[in-house]
N, C-alpha and C positions, 0 to 999 in steps of 0.2 A: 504494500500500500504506500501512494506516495504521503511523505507527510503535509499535512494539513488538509488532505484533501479525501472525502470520502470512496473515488472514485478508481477500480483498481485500475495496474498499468498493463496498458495492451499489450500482449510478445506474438512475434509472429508465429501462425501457424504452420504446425510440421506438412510439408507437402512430400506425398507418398511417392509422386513421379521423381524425387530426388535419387532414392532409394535405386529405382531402375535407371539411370545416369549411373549409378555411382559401381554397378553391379559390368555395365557397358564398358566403362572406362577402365576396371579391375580387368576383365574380360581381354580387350586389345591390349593392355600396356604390357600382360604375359605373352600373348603374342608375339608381340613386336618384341619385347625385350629381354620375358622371364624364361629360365634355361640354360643350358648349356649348349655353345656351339657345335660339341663334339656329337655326330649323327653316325650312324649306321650307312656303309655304302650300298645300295641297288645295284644290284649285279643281276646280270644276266647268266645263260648257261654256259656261256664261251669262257668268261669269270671263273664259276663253280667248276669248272673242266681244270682250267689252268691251276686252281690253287689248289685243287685237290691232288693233280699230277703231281705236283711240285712238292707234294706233301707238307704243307704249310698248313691242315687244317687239323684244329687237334677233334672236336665235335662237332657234331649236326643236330639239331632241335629243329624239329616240324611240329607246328602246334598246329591244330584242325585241318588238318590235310591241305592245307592253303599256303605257309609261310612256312621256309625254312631258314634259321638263323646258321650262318655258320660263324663257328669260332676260332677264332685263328690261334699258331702258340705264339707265346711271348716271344721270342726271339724273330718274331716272322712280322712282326707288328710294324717294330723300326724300320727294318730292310725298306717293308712294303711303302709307310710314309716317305719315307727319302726320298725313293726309286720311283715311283708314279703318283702325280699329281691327285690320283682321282683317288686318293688313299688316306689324302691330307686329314681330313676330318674324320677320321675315323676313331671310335671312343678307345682307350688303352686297355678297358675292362668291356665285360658286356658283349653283344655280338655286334663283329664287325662290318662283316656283309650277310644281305639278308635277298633270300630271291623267293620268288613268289611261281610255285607250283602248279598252280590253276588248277590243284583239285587230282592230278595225276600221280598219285605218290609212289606209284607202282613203275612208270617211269623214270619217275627220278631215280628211285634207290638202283634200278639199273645203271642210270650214267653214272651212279657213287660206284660202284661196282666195277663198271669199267675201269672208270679214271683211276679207281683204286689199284686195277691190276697194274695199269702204267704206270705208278708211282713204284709199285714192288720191282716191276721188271727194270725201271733207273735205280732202285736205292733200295733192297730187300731191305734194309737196316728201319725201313719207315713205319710205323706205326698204323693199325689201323685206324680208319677212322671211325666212331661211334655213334651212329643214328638213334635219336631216342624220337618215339614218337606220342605224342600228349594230346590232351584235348581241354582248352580251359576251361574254366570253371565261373562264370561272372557272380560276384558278390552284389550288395546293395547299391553299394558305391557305383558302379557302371551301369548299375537299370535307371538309379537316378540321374547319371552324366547324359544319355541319351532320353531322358524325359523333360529334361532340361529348356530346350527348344520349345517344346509343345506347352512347356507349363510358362514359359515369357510369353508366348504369342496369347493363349487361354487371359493371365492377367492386363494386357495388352488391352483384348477384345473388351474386358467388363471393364476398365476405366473409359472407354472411348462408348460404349452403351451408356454409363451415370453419367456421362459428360451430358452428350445426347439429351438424357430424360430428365437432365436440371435444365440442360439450356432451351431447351423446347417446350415445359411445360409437360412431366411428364406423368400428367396426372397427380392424384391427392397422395400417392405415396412417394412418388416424385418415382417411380421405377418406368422404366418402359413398357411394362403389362400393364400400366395404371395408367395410359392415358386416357381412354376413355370416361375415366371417374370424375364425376363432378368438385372440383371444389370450394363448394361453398363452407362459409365462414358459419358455424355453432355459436350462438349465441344461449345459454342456458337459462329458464328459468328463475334459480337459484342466484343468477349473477347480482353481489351487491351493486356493482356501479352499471346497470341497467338504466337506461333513461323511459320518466314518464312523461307527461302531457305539460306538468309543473315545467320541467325544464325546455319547454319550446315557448317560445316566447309568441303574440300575436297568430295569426291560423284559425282565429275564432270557426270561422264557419268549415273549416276544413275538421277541425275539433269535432264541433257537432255531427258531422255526417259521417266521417268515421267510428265515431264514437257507438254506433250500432253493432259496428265488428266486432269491437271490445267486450260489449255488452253480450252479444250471442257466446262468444266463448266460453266468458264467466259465469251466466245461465242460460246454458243450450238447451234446457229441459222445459224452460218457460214457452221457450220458441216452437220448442219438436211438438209440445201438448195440442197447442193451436196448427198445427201441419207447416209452419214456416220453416222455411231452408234458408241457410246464409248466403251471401252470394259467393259465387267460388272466386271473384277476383275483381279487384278495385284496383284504378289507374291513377296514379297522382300525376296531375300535370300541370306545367307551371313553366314560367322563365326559369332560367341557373340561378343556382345561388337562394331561392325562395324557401326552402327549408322540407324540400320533400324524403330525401333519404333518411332527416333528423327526424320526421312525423312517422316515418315506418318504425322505426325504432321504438320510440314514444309507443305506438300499438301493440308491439311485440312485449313493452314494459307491464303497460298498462293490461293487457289479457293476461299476463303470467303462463307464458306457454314459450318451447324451444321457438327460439327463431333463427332460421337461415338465410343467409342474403349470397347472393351473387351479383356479379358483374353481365350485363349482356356481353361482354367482348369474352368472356370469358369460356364460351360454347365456340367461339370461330377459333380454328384450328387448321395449319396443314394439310394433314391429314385428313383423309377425306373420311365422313362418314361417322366423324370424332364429335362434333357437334350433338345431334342427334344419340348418342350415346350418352351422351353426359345429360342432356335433357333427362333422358328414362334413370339413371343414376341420381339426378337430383331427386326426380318425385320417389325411389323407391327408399332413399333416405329419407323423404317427410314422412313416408308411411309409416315408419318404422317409430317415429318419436310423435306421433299425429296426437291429437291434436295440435297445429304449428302456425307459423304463417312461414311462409316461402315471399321471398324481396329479391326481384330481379331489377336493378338498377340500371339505367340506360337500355331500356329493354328495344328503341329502336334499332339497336345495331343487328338485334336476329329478327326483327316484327317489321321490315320495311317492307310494305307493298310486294307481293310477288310480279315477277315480270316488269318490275320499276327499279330495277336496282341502277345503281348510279353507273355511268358508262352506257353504251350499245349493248353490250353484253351483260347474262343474267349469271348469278350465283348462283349455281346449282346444291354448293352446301348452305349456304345460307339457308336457302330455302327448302332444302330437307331438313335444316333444324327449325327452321319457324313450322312445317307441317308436323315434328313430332312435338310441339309445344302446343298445336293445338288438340294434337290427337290427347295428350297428356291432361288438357283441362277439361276437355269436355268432348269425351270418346267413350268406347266399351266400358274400361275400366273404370269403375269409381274410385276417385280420389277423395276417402269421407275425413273429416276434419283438418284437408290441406286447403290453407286458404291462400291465394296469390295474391301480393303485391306487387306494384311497376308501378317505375317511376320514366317520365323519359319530358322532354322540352320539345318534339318534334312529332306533335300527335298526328300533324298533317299526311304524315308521311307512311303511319301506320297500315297494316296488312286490314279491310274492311272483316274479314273475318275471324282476327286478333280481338276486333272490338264489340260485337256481337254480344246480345247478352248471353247467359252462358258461361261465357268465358269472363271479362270482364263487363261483371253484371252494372257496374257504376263506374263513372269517371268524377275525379274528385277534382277540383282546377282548385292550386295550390297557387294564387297571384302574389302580385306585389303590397305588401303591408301600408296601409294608411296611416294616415298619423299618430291616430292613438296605438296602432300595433306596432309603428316606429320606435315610441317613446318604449314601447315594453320590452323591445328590445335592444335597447341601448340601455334598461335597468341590466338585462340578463350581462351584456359583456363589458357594462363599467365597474362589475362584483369586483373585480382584481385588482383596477387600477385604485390609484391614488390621486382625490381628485380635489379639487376647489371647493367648499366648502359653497360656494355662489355660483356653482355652474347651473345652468338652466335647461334642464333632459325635454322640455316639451321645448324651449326654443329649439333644441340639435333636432328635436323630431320635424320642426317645420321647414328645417335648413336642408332636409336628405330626403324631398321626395323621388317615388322611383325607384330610390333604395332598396335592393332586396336585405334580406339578412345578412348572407356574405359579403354584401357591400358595408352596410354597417359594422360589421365584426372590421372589415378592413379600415374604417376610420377612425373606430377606436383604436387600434394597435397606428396607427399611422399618428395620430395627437399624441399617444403616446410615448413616440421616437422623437419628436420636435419636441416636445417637453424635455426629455431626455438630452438633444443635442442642444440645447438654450441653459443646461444644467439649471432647470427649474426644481421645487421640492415638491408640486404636485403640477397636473395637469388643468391646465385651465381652459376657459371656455374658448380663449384666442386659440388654442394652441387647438382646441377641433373645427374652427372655423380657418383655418388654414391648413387642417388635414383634406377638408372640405373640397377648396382649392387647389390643393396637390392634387387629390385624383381627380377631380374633373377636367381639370384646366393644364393641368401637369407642373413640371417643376420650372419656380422663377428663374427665368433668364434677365437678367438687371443688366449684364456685361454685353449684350446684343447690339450690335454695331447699328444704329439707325442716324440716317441724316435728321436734321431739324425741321425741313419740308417731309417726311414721312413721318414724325411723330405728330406733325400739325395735321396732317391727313387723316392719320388716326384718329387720333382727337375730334376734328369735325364729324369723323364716320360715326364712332360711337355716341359723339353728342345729337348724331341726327337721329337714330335708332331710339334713344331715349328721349327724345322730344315727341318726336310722334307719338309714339307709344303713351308718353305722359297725357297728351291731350286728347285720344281718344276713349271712347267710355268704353269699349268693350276690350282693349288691350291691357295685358297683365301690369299689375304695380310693380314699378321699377326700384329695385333694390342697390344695387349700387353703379357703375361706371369704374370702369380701369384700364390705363397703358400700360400696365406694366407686362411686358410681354410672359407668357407661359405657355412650355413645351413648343408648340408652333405658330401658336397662334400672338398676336402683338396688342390686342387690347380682349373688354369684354363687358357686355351688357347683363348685369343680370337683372332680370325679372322675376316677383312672385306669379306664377299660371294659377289659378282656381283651378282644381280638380274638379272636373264637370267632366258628366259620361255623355252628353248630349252637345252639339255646337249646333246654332242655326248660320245661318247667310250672314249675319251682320258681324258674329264672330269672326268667320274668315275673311270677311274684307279688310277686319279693322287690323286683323294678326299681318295681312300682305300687306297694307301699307306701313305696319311698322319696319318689316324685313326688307323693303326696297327702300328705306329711308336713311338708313347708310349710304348707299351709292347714290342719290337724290343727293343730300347734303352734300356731298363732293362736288355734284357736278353745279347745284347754284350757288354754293359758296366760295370755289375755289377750280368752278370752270374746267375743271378735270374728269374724264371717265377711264379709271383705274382698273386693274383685275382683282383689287379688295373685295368686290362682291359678287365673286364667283356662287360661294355657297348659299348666300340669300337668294340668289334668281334660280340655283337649283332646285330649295326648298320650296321657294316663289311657285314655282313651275306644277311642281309636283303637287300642292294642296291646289293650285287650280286646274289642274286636271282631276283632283280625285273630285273637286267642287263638279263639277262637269260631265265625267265618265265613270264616277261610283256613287256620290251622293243625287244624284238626278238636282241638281241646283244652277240648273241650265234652263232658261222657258223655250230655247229652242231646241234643243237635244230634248227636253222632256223627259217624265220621272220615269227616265230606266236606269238601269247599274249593267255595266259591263266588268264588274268584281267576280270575281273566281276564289270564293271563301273557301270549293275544296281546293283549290289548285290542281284539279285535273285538265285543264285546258292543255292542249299542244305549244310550245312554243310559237313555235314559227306561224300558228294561223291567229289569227281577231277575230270577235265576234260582231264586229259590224264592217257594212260594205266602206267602200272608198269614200263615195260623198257624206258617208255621217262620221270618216275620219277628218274631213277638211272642215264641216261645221263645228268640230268639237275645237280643232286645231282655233277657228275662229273667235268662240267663246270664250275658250282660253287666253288667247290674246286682251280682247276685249275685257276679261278681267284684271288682267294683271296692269295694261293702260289703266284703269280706273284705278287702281290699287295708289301707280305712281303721283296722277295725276292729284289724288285726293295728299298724300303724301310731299308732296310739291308746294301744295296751300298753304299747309300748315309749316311749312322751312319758311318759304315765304315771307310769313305772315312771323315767325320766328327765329329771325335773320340772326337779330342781337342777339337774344338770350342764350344761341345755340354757340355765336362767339365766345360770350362770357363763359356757357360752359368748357368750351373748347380751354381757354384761357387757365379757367381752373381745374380744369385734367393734365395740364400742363404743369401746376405748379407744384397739385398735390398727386397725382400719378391717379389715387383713387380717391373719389368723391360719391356719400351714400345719400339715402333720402334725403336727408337735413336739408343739405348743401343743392341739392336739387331745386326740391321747393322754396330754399331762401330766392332760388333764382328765377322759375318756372310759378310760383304760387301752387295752389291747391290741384292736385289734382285728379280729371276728370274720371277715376274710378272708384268704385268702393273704398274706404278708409282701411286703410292696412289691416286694421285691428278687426273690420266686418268681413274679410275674407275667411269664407269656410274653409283654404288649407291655404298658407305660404310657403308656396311651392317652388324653389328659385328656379329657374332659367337662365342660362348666359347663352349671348352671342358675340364669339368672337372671330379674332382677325388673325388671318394665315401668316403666320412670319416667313414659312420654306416658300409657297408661291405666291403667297401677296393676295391670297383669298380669304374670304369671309367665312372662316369655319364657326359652326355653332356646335360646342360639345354636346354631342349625345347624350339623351338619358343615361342614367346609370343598368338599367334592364332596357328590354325591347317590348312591347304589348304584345299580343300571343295571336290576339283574336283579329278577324278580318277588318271590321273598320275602324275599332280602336287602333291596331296599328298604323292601320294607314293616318289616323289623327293626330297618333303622335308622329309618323314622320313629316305631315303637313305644319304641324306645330313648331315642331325643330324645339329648338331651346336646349340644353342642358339643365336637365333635372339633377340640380347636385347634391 
């Protein structure tokens, strides 16, 4: 243990493939070096003839009728070295040449035989010579030398298999027979740190509707009496970040029964065929601990539409594992007290007969938190921090519409760090109003090389967005003004929006003349038209067309909608002819002129005051209500404090190309014509 520190110290781990390195290198370096030079000669019969003649051999040793060694006498040893080269290495003990019989021993001992006579017939004085003939004997030692081989290659194969069935996913036991096994994560029962409904913060009505599941679990006898069935599977669906994985949880806490979750990515695989296995593996492990719920997480990665898969080409395993996922909820077999959850953000895209009831007998829409469920969840993740004793949790709730929950968790820990880097002793209200600011707008750039005619430009553009906007009645209260550049952008309007589910006609006129009244103010004040309001005419663009060809707010298009809520339309074709594409094109124009035109009045008509804003956005970078209204008087919308939500908005200015960016909300809206609202809306919901 180090000292003072609870935490023991890492050592590396032993790696087993050393071991066979180290066995390799022992292996060649005997080879190459271990030994003695001195070798036996390989003679042939012409060899075995002469030294035998010569009577130079004192024994013969034939072991398995294969190999005879012969032995030479000592005194024959030296001659032989001296006198020819091919003798050189030949050992002083042991046998010196050695020939290879092929099995024929019956010939051999005849050529011994002969050569023998010829040696008598030069030197009767010579010795016989002695053939012994053996057959070896192999101990353990040599059955192991030549298994040797077999048994590196065998260890070989199974490191290079668990290599394999780690790096591939190989299955719940991680071996390569187990890849087919599903595996999902056990959650037990019995777990103390289980989450309930207490620890999910806001979800009210996602609460209540789930809250049946829970209920049927805990008395399924209340339900069975009356003839009711649960439903076998509920869909949460939502933006990212809104708290759906955390509300399955919460269910699985709150029923007191096993819960299993998966990954939908978690069934695609390789291997073909692997999918659909692990399906039937999941559900025969809920059967087995049932009553359960089963959580399959991003459930579109195996539930997308068949025959829609992304590309020209379809997924064939994909799509064998979304058919045994249906055959699975609702086929032959009953699955009795398995109940499915899914969550996914892409319900559009779903397979029509994933969503059937049956299968998922309810879809639970898991949306974005309003204020008061903002505020409850900025109790939940400011538990940790350390915080101002005067911070205001319904002001942070009015300041983060949009906000999902992971956005807020993200602001807290982001206040957190600029408290931290300011070496403050708590966190204060400033320090989340420019955590605020950091994620929407991104980080200050203060050192950004700007000339004095581009900061004056600025300046006018922002002042002109906030003037209009001031004087018309149906435009959001404007909250503050800023040059200060961040991430790309070089200033920024924010606005409070009212959160309203409904807009009529007078709404969207008065939101377009505030959005083209950046590039208006440029161009009467300062006689310019710049590429700063790129993204205002883009977003310009797009609400008067939805004004036009999805809301019927057109009297000569008339109330029809050319909106596609499933998105099953073709690309490439429309569904109106050509002359009701150049009426719309028409209308469109037509409003967005008016939008200017009305926009134009009002600069016009507020030449100065838009200077003197200018003037003091220049001095003091940012200028909020106050400083507005000391200059603009009253204005023409509801009073800050009768707004039923303050919702901020910013619209800013592209630093990289000199365009009009407005930060996006913090989520997206889900549903057909709310999203298309909020993207006609623009604003940064921060």
């Amino acid at each position: 243990m180090a000292k003072g520190n609870n935490q023991p110290i890492l050592r590396p781990r032993f790696n087993f493939m050393w071991f066979w390195v180290l066995v390799a290198v022992v292996i060649i370096g005997y080879s190459m070096f271990g030994g003695s030079d001195a070798r036996p000669v390989e003679g042939d019969w012409n060899m075995v003839d002469e030294l035998v003649e010569k009577g130079l051999v004192e024994r013969i040793e034939v072991k398995d009728r294969e190999q005879a060694s012969l032995y030479l006498r000592a005194e024959a040893v030296d001659s032989l070295m001296a006198a020819d080269k091919r003798f050189e290495t030949m050992p002083l003990s042991g046998a010196q040449v050695v020939y290879n019989t092929g099995g024929d021993v019956q010939y051999f001992a005849e050529r011994v035989a002969k050569a023998e006579a010829v040696a008598k017939e030069q030197n009767p004085e010579v010795r016989e010579v002695v053939v012994k003939y053996s057959r070896s004997d192999k101990g353990w030692g040599s059955y192991i030398v030549d298994l040797l081989p077999w048994i590196f290659i065998i260890a070989v194969w199974i490191f290079i298999m668990r290599s394999m069935a780690r790096n591939a996913g190989g299955g719940a036991g991680g071996g390569i027979m187990n890849v087919g096994k599903a595996r999902a994560q056990m959650s037990d029962k019995n777990n103390k740190e289980r989450v309930t409904f207490k620890d999910v913060a806001g979800l009210e009505e996602a609460k209540i509707e789930i809250m049946e599941i829970v209920d049927f679990l805990r008395k399924a006898d209340k339900y069975k009496a009356l003839g009711a069935k649960i439903p076998k599977g509920a869909l949460l669906a939502g933006p990212p970040g809104t708290g759906k994985t955390l509300l399955a949880k919460a269910v699985a806490g709150e029923a007191n029964v096993p819960f299993l979750s998966i990954s939908g990515s978690d069934f695609v695989e390789m291997f073909v065929g692997v999918g659909a296995s692990r399906v039937r593996d999941l559900f025969e492990q809920a059967k087995k601990v049932a009553p359960c719920i089963v959580f399959i997480d991003e459930i579109d990665a195996i539930g997308r539409a068949r025959g829609k898969n992304s590309g020209f080409s379809g997924n064939d395993e994909r799509e064998n594992t979304l058919n045994q996922l249906l055959t699975e909820m609702d086929g032959f077999q009953t699955n009795a007290g398995v109940i499915v959850l899914a969550a996914t953000n892409r319900v559009d895209i779903l397979d029509k007969a994933l969503m059937r009831a049956g299968r998922f007998d309810r879809q639970i829409e898991v949306g974005l938190p309003d204020v008061k469920e903002r505020k409850a969840i900025f109790d939940v993740h400011l538990r940790k921090l350390k915080l101002d004793a005067k911070l205001d949790r319904e002001f942070l709730a009015k300041q983060t519409p949009g906000f999902a929950g992971a956005d807020i968790a993200n602001v807290c820990n982001e206040a957190a760090l600029i408290a931290a880097r300011n070496n403050k002793d708590c966190v204060m209200q400033e320090d989340f109003l420019a955590a605020i600011d950091r994620i929407v707008g991104g980080l200050e750039r203060r050192n950004m090389p700007m000339t004095a005619a581009e900061r004056r430009s600025t300046a006018i553009h922002e002042a002109g967005h906030a003037t209009v906007m001031w004087r018309l009645e149906h435009c959001d209260p404007v909250l503050k003004i800023t040059i200060i550049p961040r991430g790309r952008s070089l200033g920024a309007t924010w606005y409070l929006p009212e959160e309203r589910v409904n807009h009529n006609v007078e709404h969207f006129k008065h939101k377009l003349a505030g959005l083209v009244a950046g590039r208006v103010a440029e161009q009467v004040l300062m006689g310019v038209t710049s590429t700063g309001a790129l993204n205002d005419l883009e977003r310009t663009s797009k609400t008067a067309y939805a004004m036009v060809a999805f809301y019927g707010m057109s009297p000569k298009v008339g109330n029809v909608s050319f909106y596609d809520a499933a998105g099953q339309r073709d690309m490439f074709t429309k569904p109106f002819s050509e002359r009701t594409a150049e009426l719309i094109d028409e209308e469109v124009r037509r409003i967005v002129d008016e939008a200017v035109a009305e926009a134009q009045g009002i600069i016009e008509r507020e030449r100065e005051n838009i200077e003197r804003l200018a003037d003091l956005l220049l001095a003091k970078e940012t200028i909020f209500t106050e400083d507005i209204e000391s200059i603009l008087g009253k204005s023409a919308q509801t009073p800050k404090e009768e707004v039923s939500a303050s919702n901020a908005e910013v619209v800013e200015e592209s630093a990289e190309d000199t365009t009009e960016v407005v930060a996006e909300g913090a989520t997206e809206a889900t549903e057909g014509a709310d999203a298309l609202t909020e993207t006609s809306e623009g604003g940064a919901a921060n």
